[in-house]
C-alpha positions, 0 to 999 in steps of 0.5 A, spaced: 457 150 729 457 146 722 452 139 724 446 137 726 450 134 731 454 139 734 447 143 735 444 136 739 451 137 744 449 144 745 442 143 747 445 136 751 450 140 755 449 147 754 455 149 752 460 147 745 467 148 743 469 149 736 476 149 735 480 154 731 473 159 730 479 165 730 484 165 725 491 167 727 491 173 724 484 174 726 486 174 734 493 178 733 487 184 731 483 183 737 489 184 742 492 189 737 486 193 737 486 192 745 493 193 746 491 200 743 486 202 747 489 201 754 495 205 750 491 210 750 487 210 756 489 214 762 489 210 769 487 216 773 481 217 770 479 211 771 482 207 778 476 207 781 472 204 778 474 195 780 469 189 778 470 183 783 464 178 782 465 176 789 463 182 792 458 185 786 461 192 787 459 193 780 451 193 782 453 198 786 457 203 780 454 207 776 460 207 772 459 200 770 451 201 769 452 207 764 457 203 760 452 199 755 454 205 749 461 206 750 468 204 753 469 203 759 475 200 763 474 196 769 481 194 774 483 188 779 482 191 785 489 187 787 493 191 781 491 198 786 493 201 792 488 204 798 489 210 795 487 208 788 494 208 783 496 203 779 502 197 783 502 194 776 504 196 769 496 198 766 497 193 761 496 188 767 491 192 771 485 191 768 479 186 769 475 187 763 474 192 758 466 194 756 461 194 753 461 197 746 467 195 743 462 191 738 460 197 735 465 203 738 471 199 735 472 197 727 476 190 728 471 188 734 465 190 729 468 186 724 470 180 727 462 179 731 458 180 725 463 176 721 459 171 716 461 165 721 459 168 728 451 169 723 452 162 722 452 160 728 445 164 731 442 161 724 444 155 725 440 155 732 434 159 729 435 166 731 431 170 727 432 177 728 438 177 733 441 182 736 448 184 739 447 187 746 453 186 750 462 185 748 467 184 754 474 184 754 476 180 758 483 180 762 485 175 768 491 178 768 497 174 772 497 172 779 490 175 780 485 175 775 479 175 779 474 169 780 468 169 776 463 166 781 458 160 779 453 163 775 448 164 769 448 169 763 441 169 764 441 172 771 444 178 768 441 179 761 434 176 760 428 177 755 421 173 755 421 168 753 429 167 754 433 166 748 441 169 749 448 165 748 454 168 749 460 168 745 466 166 748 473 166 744 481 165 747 485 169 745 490 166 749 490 160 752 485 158 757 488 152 761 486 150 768 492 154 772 490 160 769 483 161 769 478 157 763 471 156 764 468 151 767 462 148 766 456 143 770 454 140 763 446 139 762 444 145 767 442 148 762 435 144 764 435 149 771 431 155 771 433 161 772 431 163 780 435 169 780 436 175 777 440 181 777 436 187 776 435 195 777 431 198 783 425 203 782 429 209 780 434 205 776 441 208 780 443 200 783 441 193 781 439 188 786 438 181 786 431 178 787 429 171 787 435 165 790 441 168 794 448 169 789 452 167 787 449 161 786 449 155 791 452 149 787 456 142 788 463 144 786 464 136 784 458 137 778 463 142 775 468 140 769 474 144 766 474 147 759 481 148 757 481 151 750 487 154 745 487 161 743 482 162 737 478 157 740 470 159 742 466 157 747 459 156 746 454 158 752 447 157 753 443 163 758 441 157 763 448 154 764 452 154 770 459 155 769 465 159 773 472 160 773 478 161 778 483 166 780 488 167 776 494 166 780 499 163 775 505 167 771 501 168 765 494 172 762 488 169 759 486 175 754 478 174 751 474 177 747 466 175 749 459 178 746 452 176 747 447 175 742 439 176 744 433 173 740 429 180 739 422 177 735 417 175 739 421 176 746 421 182 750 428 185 753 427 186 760 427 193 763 429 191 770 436 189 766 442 193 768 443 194 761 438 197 757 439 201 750 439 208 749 437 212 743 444 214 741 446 206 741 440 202 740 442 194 740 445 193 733 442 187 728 447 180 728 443 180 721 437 181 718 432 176 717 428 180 711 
């Protein structure tokens, strides 16, 4: 975010496109680096472990909220078989991978704390930012999973609220397989659900309105962009995106970034540091 005026577009519509954020190489090395960890990665010891929004089966793993510290691997549920093996090549199987990789994996690291990325959270008057969360996302051909409408606010949230993601193309994301969309200015919506942990901290549950969120699907707009684009997200926005049933993949890399002065980290989020691996500073504001 360079101007002024890309700051009150943000603020107006909730989220922001900046062009040609990663460089070519820049993204090489983030799929490179990927491309390395699902080498690497045993299938069987992980098959069990799918992500769908659409049914919330991650609320319900255990897996999936002890992840915040490591790296974890989480498949499509249409790449596996009732038994749970592999229909596809593994390259093709997953949903995403998370939610470390900004502090566990050299080249992630490098690319989330470089200069631009700080310049972006000064620029929106963060003062002490921390990195809570990375993902990368997948949405392999032919059924990439749906991404249900939803806000980041409802699953990671401080008092007051000030987070933004950072949401970059590797590939191009275009409407036949899978890019965002936006409700431009529902940012202004409050946040009346929220995903959170129940008393002894095993599940989450959802409080407050019903999820996925009940909005008119005709407010929604596409946001087509090319690899080494990035997509600026406002915790309030609602957004989405559809089924990947075309030929081709929409690899991304996304993290999050929450304000940490003055604000409190909710101890109800299904994410939570650890003592091993307490969130890591964007910058410092000494």
């Amino acid at each position: 975010m360079a101007s002024p005026a890309e700051r009150e577009q943000f603020e107006k519509d909730g989220f922001l496109v900046v062009d040609n954020f990663l460089t070519k190489e820049e993204v090489a090395a983030l799929r490179a680096e990927c491309h390395d960890l699902v080498e690497k990665m045993n299938p069987k010891e992980h098959t069990k472990c799918t992500f769908d929004t659409t049914a919330n089966a991650q609320a319900r793993n255990n897996y999936f909220l002890t992840s915040g510290d490591k790296i974890r691997f989480f498949f499509e549920k249409e790449a596996l078989d009732e038994e749970g093996n592999l229909t596809v090549d593994k390259h093709n199987s997953l949903n995403k991978i998370g939610h470390a990789l900004h502090e566990l994996c050299p080249t992630f690291k490098k690319i989330t704390h470089a200069k631009k990325v700080q310049e972006i959270a000064k620029n929106l008057s963060f003062e002490k930012p921390l990195i809570v969360q990375s993902m990368y996302i997948f949405k392999p051909p032919h059924f990439g999973g749906e991404v249900t409408p939803h806000q980041d606010g409802i699953f990671l949230f401080t008092t007051p609220l000030k987070l933004i993601g950072y949401w970059i193309a590797l590939e191009d994301a275009e409407i036949d397989n899978g890019c965002l969309h936006f409700i431009p200015g529902s940012n202004s919506r409050d946040i009346t659900t929220r995903m959170v942990r129940n008393a002894d901290g095993t599940c989450t549950e959802f409080t407050g309105d019903p999820y996925p969120l009940e909005v008119p699907e005709n407010e929604f707009v596409p946001v087509p962009v090319k690899a080494g684009s990035l997509i600026l997200i406002d915790a309030r926005v609602v957004h989405k995106s559809a089924k990947n049933t075309s030929d081709r993949s929409r690899h991304i890399y996304t993290f999050h970034v929450a304000e940490s002065e003055s604000t409190e980290w909710s101890p109800q989020n299904w994410l939570l540091p650890t003592p091993e691996m307490p969130f890591p500073e964007l910058y410092s504001s000494d």
